[in-house]
SEDRENVEX-369075 format. One record per residue (C-alpha): residue in one letter; residue number from 0; x, y, z. Coordinates in nm, 2 decimals, padded with zeros to 4 digits. Example, Ala and Ser with C-alpha at 12.3 -4.5 7.8 and 13.67 -1.06 7.14 Angstrom:
<lotors>
('a' 0 (01.23 -00.45 00.78)),
('s' 1 (01.37 -00.11 00.71)),
</lotors>
This chain:
<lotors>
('x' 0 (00.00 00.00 00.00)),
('x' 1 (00.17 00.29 -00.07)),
('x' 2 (00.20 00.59 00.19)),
('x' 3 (00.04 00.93 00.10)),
('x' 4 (00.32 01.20 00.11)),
('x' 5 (00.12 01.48 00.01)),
('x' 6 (00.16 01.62 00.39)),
('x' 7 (00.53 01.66 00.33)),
('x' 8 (00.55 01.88 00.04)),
('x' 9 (00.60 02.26 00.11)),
('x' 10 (00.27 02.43 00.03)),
('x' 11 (00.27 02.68 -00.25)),
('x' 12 (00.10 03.04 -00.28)),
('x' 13 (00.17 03.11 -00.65)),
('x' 14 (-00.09 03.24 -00.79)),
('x' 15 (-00.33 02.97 -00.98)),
('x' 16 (-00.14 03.00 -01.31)),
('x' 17 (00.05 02.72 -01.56)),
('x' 18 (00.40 02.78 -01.64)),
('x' 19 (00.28 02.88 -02.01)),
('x' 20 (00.04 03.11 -01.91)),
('x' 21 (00.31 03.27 -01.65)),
('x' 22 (00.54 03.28 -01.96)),
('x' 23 (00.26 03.41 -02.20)),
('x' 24 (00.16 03.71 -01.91)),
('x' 25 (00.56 03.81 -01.92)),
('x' 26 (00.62 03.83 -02.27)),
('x' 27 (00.30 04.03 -02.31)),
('x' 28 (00.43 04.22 -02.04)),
('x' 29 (00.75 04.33 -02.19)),
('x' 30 (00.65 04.41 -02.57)),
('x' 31 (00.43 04.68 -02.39)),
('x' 32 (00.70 04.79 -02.17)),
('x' 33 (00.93 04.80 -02.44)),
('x' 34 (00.71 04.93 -02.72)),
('x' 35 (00.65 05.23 -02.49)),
('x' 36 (01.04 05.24 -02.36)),
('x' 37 (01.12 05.28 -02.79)),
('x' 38 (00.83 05.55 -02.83)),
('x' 39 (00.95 05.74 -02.56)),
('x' 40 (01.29 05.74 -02.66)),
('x' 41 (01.20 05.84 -03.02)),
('x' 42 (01.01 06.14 -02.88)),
('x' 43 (01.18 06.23 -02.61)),
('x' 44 (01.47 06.30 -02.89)),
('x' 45 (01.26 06.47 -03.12)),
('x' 46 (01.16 06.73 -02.89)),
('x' 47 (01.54 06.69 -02.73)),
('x' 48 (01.66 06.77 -03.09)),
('x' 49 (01.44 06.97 -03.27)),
('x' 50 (01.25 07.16 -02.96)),
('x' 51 (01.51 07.23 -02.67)),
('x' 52 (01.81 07.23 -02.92)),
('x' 53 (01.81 07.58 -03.15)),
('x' 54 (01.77 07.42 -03.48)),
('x' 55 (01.55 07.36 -03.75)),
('x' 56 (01.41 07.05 -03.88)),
('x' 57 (01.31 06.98 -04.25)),
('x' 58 (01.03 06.73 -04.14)),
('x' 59 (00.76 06.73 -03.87)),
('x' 60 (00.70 06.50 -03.60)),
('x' 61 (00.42 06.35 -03.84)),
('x' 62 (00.69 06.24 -04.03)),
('x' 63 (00.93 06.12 -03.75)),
('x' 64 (00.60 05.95 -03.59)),
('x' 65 (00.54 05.77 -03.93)),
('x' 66 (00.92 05.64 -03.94)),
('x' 67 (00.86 05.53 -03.59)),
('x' 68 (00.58 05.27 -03.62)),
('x' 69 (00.76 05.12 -03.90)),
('x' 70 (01.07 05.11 -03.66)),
('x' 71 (00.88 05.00 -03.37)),
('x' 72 (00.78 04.63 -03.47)),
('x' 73 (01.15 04.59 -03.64)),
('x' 74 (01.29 04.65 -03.31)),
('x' 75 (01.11 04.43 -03.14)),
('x' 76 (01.16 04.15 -03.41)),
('x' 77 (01.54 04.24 -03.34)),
('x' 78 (01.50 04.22 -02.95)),
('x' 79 (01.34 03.87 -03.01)),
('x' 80 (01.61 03.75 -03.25)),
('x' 81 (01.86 03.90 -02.94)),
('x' 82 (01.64 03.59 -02.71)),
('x' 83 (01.57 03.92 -02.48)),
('x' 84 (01.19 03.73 -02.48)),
('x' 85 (01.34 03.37 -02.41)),
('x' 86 (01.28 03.30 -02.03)),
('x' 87 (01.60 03.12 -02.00)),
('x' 88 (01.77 03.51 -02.03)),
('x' 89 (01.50 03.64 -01.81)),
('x' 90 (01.49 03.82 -01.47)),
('x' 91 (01.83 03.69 -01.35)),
('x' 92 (02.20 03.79 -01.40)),
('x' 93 (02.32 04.07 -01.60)),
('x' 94 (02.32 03.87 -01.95)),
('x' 95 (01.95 04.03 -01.98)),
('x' 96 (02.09 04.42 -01.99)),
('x' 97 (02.40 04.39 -02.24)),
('x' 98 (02.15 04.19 -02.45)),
('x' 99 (01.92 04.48 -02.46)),
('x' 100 (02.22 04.70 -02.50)),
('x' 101 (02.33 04.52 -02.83)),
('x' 102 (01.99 04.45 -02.97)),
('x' 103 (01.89 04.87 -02.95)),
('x' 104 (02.24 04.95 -03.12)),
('x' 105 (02.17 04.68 -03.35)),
('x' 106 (01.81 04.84 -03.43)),
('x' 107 (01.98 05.19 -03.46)),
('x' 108 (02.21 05.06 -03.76)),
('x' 109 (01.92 04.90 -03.92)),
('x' 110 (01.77 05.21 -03.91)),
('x' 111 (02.06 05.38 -04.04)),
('x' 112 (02.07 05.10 -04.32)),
('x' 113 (01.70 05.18 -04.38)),
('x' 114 (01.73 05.53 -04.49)),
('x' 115 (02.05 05.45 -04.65)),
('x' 116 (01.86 05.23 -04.91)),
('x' 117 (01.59 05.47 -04.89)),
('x' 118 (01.83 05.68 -05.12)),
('x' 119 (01.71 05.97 -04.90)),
('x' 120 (01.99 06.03 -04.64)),
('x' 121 (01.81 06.34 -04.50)),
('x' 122 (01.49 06.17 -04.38)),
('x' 123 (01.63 06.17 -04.03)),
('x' 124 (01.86 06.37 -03.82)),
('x' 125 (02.20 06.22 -03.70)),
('x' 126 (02.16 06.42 -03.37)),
('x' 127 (01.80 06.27 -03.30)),
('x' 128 (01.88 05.93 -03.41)),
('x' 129 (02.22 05.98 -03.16)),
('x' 130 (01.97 06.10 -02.92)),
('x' 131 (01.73 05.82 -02.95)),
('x' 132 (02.00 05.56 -02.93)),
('x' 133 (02.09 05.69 -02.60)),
('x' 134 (01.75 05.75 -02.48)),
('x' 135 (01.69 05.40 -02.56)),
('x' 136 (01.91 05.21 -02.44)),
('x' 137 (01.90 05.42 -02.07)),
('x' 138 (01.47 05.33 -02.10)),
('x' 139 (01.48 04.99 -02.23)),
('x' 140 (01.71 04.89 -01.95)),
('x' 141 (01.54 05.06 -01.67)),
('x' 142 (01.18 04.97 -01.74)),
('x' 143 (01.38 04.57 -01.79)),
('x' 144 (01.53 04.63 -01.44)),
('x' 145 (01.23 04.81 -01.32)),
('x' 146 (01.00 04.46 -01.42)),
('x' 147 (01.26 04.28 -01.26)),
('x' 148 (01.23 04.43 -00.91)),
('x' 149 (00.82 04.38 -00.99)),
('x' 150 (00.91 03.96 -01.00)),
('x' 151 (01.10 04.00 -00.78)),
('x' 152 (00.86 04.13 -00.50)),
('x' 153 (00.61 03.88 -00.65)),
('x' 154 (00.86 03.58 -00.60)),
('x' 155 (00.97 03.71 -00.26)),
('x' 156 (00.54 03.73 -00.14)),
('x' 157 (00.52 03.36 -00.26)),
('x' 158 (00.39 03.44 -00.61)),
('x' 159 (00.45 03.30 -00.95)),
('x' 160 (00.68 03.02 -00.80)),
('x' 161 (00.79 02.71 -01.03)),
('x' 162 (00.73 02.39 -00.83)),
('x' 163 (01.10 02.26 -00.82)),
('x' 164 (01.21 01.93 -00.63)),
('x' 165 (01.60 01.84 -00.56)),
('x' 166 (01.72 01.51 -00.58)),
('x' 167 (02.02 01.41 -00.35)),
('x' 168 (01.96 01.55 00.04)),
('x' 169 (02.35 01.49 00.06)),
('x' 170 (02.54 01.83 00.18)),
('x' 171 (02.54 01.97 -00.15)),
('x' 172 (02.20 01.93 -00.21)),
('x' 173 (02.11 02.09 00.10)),
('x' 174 (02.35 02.36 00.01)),
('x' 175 (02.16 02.47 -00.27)),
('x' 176 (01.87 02.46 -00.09)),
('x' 177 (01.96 02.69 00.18)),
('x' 178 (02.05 02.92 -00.12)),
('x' 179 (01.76 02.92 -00.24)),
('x' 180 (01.53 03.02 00.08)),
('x' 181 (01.77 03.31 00.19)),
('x' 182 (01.74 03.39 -00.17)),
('x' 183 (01.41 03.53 -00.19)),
('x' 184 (01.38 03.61 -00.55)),
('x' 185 (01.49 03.27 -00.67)),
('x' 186 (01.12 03.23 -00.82)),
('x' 187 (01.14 02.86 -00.69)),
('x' 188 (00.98 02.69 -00.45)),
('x' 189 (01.10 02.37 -00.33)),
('x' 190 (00.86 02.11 -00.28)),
('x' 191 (01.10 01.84 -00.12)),
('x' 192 (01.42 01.63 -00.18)),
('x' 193 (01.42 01.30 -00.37)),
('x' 194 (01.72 01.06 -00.16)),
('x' 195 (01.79 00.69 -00.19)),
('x' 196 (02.00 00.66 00.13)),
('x' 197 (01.71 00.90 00.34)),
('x' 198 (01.35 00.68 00.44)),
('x' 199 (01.04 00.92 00.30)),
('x' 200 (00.93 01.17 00.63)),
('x' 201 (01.26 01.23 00.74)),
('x' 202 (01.28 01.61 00.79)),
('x' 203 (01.59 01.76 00.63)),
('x' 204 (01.76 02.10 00.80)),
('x' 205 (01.37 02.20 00.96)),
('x' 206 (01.25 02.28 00.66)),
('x' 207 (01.15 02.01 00.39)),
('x' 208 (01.08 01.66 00.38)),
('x' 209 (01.25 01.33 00.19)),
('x' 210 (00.95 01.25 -00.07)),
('x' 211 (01.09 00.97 -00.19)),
('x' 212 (01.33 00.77 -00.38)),
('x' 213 (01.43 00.74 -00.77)),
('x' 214 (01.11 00.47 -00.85)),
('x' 215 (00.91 00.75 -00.70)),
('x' 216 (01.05 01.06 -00.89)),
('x' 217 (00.82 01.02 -01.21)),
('x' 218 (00.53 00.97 -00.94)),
('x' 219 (00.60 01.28 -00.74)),
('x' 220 (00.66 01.50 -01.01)),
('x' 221 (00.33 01.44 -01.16)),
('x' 222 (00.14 01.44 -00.86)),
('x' 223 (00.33 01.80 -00.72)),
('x' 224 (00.31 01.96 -01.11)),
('x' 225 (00.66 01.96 -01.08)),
('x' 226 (00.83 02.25 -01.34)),
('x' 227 (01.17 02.23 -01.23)),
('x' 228 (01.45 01.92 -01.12)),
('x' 229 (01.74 02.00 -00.94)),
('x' 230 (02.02 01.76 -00.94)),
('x' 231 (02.32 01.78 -00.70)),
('x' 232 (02.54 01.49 -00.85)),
('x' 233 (02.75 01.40 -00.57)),
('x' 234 (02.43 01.24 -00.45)),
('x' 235 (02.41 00.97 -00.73)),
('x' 236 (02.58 00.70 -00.96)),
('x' 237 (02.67 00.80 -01.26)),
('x' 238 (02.40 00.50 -01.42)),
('x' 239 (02.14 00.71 -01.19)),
('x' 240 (02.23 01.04 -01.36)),
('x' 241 (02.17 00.92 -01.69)),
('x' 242 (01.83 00.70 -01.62)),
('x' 243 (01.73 01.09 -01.49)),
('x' 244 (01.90 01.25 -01.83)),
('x' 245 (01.72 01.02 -02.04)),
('x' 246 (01.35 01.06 -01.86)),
('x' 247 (01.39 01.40 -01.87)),
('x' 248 (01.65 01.59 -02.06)),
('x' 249 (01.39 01.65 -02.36)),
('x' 250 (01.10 01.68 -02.12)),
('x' 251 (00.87 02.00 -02.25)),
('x' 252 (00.74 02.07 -01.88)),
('x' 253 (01.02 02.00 -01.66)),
('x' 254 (01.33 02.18 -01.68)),
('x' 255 (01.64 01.97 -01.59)),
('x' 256 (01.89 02.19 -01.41)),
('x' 257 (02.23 02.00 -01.29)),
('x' 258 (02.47 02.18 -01.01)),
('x' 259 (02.81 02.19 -01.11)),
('x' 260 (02.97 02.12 -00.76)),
('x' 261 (03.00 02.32 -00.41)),
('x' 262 (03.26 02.55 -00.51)),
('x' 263 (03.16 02.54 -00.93)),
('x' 264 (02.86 02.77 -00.86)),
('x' 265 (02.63 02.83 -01.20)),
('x' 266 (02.68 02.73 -01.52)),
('x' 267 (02.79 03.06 -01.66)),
('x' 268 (03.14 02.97 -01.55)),
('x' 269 (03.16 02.69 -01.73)),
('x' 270 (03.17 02.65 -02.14)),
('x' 271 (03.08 02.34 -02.34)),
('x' 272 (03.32 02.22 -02.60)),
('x' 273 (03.28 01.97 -02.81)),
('x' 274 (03.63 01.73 -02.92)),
('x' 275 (03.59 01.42 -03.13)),
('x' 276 (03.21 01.44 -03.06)),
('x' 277 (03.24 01.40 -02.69)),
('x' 278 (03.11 01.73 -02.49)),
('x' 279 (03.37 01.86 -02.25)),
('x' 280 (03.31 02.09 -01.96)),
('x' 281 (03.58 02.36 -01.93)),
('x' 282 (03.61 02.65 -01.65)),
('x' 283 (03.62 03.01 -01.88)),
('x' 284 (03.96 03.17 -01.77)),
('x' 285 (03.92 03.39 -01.46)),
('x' 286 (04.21 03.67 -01.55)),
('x' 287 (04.08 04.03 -01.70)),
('x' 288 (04.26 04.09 -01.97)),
('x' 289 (04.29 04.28 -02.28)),
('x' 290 (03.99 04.58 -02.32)),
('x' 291 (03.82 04.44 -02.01)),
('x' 292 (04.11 04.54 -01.81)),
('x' 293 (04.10 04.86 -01.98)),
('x' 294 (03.75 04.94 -01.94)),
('x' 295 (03.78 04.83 -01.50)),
('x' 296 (04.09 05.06 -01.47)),
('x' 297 (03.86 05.34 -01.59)),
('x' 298 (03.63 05.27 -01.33)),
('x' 299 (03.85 05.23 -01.10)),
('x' 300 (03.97 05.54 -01.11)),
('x' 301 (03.68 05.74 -01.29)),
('x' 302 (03.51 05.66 -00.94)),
('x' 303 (03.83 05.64 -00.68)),
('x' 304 (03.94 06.00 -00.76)),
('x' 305 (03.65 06.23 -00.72)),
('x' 306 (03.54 06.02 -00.42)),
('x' 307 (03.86 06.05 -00.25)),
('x' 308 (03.83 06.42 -00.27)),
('x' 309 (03.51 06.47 -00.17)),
('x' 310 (03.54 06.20 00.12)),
('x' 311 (03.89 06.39 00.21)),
('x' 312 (03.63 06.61 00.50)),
('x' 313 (03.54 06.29 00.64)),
('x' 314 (03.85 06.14 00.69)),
('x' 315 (03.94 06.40 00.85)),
('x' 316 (03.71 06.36 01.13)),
('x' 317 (03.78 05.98 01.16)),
('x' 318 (04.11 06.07 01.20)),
('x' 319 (04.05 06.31 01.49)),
('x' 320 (03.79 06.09 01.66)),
('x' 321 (04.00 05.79 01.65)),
('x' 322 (04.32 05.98 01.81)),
('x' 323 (04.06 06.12 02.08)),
('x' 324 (03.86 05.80 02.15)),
('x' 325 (04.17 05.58 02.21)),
('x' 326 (04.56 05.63 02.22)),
('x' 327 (04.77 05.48 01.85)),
('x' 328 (04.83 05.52 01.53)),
('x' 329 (04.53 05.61 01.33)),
('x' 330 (04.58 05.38 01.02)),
('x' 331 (04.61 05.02 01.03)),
('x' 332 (04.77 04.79 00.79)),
('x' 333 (04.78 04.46 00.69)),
('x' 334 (04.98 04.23 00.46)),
('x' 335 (04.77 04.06 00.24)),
('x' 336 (04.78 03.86 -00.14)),
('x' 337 (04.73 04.08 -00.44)),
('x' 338 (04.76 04.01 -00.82)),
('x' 339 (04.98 03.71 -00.92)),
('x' 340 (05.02 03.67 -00.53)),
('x' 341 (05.25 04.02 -00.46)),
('x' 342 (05.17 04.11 -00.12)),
('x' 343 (05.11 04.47 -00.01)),
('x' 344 (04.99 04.66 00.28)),
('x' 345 (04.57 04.68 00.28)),
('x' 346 (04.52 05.03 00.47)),
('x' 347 (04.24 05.08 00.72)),
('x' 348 (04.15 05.35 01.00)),
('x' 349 (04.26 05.18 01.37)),
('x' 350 (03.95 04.99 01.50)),
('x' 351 (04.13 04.81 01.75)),
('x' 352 (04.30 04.93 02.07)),
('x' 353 (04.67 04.85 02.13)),
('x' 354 (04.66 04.58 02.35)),
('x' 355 (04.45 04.33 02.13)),
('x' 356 (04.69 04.04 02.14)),
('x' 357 (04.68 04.07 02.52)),
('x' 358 (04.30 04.10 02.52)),
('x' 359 (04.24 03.76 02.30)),
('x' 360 (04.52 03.59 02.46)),
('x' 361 (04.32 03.59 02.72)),
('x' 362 (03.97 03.43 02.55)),
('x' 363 (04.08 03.09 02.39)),
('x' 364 (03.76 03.08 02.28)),
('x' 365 (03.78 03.36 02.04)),
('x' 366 (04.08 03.28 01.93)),
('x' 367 (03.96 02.92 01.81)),
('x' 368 (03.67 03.15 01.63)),
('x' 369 (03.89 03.40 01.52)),
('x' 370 (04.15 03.10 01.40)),
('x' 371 (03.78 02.93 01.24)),
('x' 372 (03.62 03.23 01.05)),
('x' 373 (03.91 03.48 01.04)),
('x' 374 (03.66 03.73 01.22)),
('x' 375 (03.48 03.75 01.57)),
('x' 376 (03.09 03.88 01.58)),
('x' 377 (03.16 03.99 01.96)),
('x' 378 (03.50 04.18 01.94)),
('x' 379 (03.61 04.29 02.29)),
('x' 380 (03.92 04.46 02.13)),
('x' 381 (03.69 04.67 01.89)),
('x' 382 (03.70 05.08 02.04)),
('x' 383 (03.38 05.29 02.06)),
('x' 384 (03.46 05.45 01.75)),
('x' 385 (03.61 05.16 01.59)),
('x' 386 (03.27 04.98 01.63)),
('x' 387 (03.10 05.28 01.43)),
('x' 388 (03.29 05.28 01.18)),
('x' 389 (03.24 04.94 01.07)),
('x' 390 (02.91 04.92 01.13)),
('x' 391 (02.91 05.14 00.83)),
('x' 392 (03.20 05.00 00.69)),
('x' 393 (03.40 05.38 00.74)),
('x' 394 (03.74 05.17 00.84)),
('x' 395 (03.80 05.05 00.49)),
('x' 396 (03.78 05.43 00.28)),
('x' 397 (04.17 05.42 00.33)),
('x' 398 (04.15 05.16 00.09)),
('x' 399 (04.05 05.41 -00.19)),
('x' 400 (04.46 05.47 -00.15)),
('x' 401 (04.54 05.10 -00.25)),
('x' 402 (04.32 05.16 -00.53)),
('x' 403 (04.54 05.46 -00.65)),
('x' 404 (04.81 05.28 -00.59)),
('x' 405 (04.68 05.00 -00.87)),
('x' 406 (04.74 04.72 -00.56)),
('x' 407 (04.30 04.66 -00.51)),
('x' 408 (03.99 04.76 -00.73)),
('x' 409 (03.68 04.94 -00.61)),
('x' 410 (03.48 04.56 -00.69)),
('x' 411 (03.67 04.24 -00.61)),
('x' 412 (03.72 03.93 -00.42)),
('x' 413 (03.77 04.00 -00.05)),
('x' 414 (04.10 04.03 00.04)),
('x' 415 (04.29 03.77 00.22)),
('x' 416 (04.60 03.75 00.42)),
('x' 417 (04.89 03.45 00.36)),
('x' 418 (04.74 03.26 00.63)),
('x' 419 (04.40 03.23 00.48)),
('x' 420 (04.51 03.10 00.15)),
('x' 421 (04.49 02.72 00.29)),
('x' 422 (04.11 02.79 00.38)),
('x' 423 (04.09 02.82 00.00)),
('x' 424 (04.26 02.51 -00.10)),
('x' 425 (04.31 02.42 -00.44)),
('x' 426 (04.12 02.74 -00.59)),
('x' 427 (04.38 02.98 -00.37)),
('x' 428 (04.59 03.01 -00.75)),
('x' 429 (04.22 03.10 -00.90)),
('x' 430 (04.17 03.40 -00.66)),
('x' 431 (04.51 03.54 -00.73)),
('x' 432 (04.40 03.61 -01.11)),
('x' 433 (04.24 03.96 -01.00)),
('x' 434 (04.31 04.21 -00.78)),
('x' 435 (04.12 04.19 -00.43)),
('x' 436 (03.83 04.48 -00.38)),
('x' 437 (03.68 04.72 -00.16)),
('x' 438 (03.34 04.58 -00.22)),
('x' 439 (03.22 04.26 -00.39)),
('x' 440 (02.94 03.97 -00.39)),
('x' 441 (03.06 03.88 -00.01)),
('x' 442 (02.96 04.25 00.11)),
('x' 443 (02.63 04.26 -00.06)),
('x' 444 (02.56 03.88 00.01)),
('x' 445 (02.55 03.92 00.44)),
('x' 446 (02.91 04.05 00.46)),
('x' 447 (03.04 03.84 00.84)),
('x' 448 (02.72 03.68 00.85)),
('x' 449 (02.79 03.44 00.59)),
('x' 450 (03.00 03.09 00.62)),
('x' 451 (03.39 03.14 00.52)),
('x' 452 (03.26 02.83 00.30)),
('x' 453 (03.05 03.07 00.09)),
('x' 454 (03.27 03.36 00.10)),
('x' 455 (03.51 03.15 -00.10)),
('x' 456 (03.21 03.00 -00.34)),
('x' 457 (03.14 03.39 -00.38)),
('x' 458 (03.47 03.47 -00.45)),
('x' 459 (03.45 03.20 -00.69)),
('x' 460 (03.15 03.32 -00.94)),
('x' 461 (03.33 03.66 -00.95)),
('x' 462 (03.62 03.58 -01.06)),
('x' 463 (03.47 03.30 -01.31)),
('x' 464 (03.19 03.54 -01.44)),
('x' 465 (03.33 03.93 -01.43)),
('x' 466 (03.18 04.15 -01.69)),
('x' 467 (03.16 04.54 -01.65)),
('x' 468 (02.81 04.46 -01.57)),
('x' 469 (02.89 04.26 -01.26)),
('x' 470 (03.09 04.57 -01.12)),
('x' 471 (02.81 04.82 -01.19)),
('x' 472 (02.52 04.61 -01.04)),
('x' 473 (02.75 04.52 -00.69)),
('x' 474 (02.82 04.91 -00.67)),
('x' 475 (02.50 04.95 -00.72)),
('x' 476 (02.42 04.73 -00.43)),
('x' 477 (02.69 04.80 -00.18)),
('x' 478 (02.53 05.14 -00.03)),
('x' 479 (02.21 04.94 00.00)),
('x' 480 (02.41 04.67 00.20)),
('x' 481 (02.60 04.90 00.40)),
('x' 482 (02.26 05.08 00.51)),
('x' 483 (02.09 04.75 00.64)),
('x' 484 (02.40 04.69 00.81)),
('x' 485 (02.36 04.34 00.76)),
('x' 486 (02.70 04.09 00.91)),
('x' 487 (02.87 04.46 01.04)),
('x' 488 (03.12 04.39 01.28)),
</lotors>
């Protein structure tokens, strides 16, 4: 007789829709947005241009308007042919953005190529179609991002979740797990886990239940309307991995998704190549190089410059409350790994008083945590001011000096000291390929909160996946993480 389960599996609160009608509502959804992003840019630019701007134009906006709905509906052939509608490049990462990026300056050189064949180079305005270009990429992108934060919110109230179950309750699987309950915006909701070695009702980490076994999976994902499999492979035979692969791998309502390991975090580190007909994984190099080195040394110091000067009142006041609150110098250093492995001293204001060694010699317990995590949430050697300032992480603006000095970047892996390279282990080599940073995913992810485990795995995707991109959206996010003050101490 077999045992009704259906008390173990997490409820859901998505909203009563089928994953194709979810996907029909977003794509509606954005050739609206975007049909109205492209207007407004076009028009926006025509009065820019021929209104605000003292010059003439030889047509009227009847004639720019008429252009435009012939433009319209190109451009949003082009943004399909650019996948921005294809729900695997949707509402996660940054590939979404410099896709809609290259698809509006594609659509601006058909448009160029348009009039060109038109034999009438003076139906349009370089300055206006200049201006549009601009205006569109700036709108498409923010009503994309604005949409985004609108999922978002709905994922994170328990709305338009896919049903997703994990097979393999080992640690990895409940690794990924735990990722994806602090991770609000995820859009999944874990039903359960799927285990051979674990008896169905056994409660995993408080939070979900073992379903079942492989003979059960076909059962449970029909019964649960199951969209989405999540495999962690260190749970399973290899001969168990492909009887999943072949069930499923060309399965129209389930999506297949396969971790890559504990410390190989999302696929878009990793590149398929294909030798002799057999697919091979390989890691995409981690070192900046080349233009993209050229384009993160002018934001480095594009940014590092003008806020050092205007910061320049506010150190000053560090300085003087530090030397008032406790006796020492007022900058500490460190040595710590840079590029290639160079060491070099990482500046920060004092947070300590002098006799720290003395004060944690004496606490053998913090000095197994401190030895353990390479931080201590209950500092007894931190100084009034010292704790202030990194609650709002204040201590580490002298770092805007390594920066100059072309030793850190404003957005980085955290830096490390020689000590810490064995908590890294074999991937110590791979975080040596970029200069450390002020910021990065660990200070926007928790900061001290999270497991010296994950600060390494974020370290990780960093270095694997950098683009331009990546930087903008974690500087984007660090103020944000600083203000809810989130792992500060």
């Amino acid at each position: 007789m077999r045992e009704d389960l259906s008390r173990f599996t997490k409820p859901t609160r998505t909203l009563i829709l089928t994953k194709r009608q979810r996907n029909l509502v977003t794509v509606i959804s954005l050739l609206i947005f975007d049909t109205l992003a492209i207007g407004a840019a076009f028009l926006l630019a025509y009065i820019i241009r021929f209104i605000w701007l003292p010059y003439g134009s030889l047509y009227t906006l009847n004639m720019y308007s008429s252009l435009v709905r012939i433009v319209i509906p190109i451009w949003l052939a082009i943004f399909a042919g650019f996948q921005l509608y294809n729900q695997h490049f949707l509402f996660g990462g940054l590939s979404e953005y410099s896709r809609a990026f290259n698809a509006v300056t594609f659509g601006t050189v058909v448009v160029i190529g348009l009039v060109f064949f038109m034999r009438d180079e003076d139906i349009i305005s370089r300055g206006w179609l200049l201006i549009s270009w601009f205006l569109a990429v700036f709108f498409v992108i923010g009503e994309r991002f604005f949409i985004r934060r609108i999922i978002y919110y709905l994922h994170s109230q328990g709305h338009f979740l896919s049903p997703t179950l994990v097979v393999g309750a080992n640690n990895e699987g409940r690794a990924i797990t735990e990722q994806f309950r602090n991770w609000g915006t995820s859009g999944l909701n874990i039903i359960g886990f799927i285990d051979e070695f674990l008896s169905p009702g056994n409660k995993v980490d408080n939070n979900y239940f073992i379903l079942g076994g492989l003979q059960d999976l076909d059962r449970i994902v029909e019964e649960n309307e199951i969209e989405e499999i999540i495999i962690a492979p260190t749970s399973l035979t290899r001969d168990q991995l492909l009887c999943i692969f072949q069930d499923y791998s060309t399965s129209p309502d389930v999506k297949l998704r396969l971790s890559s390991g504990l410390f190989e975090i999302l696929t878009t580190g990793l590149r398929i190549k294909e030798i002799a007909f057999v697919p091979l994984i390989e890691l995409k190099e981690g070192r900046i190089s080349g233009l993209e080195a050229f384009i993160k040394f002018l934001l480095d110091y594009g940014l590092t410059i003008p806020v050092l000067v205007l910061t320049l009142p506010i150190l000053l006041i560090i300085s003087i409350a530090i030397k008032i609150d406790s006796p020492g110098p007022i900058i500490f250093h460190r040595r710590v790994l840079g590029l290639n492995g160079i060491q070099f001293n990482a500046f920060k204001f004092r947070t300590m008083c002098l006799e720290a060694n003395d004060i944690l010699n004496e606490h053998p317990d913090l000095q197994a945590e401190l030895a353990e995590n390479f931080k201590l949430k209950d500092d007894p050697r931190v100084t009034r001011v010292g704790a202030f300032l990194r609650k709002w992480s204040l201590d580490e603006l002298p770092q805007l000096i390594n920066v100059i000095f072309g030793q850190m970047s404003l957005v980085g892996p955290r830096m490390i000291s020689p000590p810490e390279m064995e908590k890294y282990g074999d991937w110590g080599m791979n975080l040596l390929t970029v200069r450390p940073g002020i910021t990065g995913m660990w200070q926007v992810s928790g900061r001290s909160d999270i497991s010296y485990e994950d600060r390494v795995r974020l370290d990780m995707y960093y270095i694997r996946n950098w683009t331009v991109w990546l930087d903008i959206f974690l500087l984007y996010k660090t103020p944000l993480a600083v203000i809810q003050k989130k792992g500060a101490y």
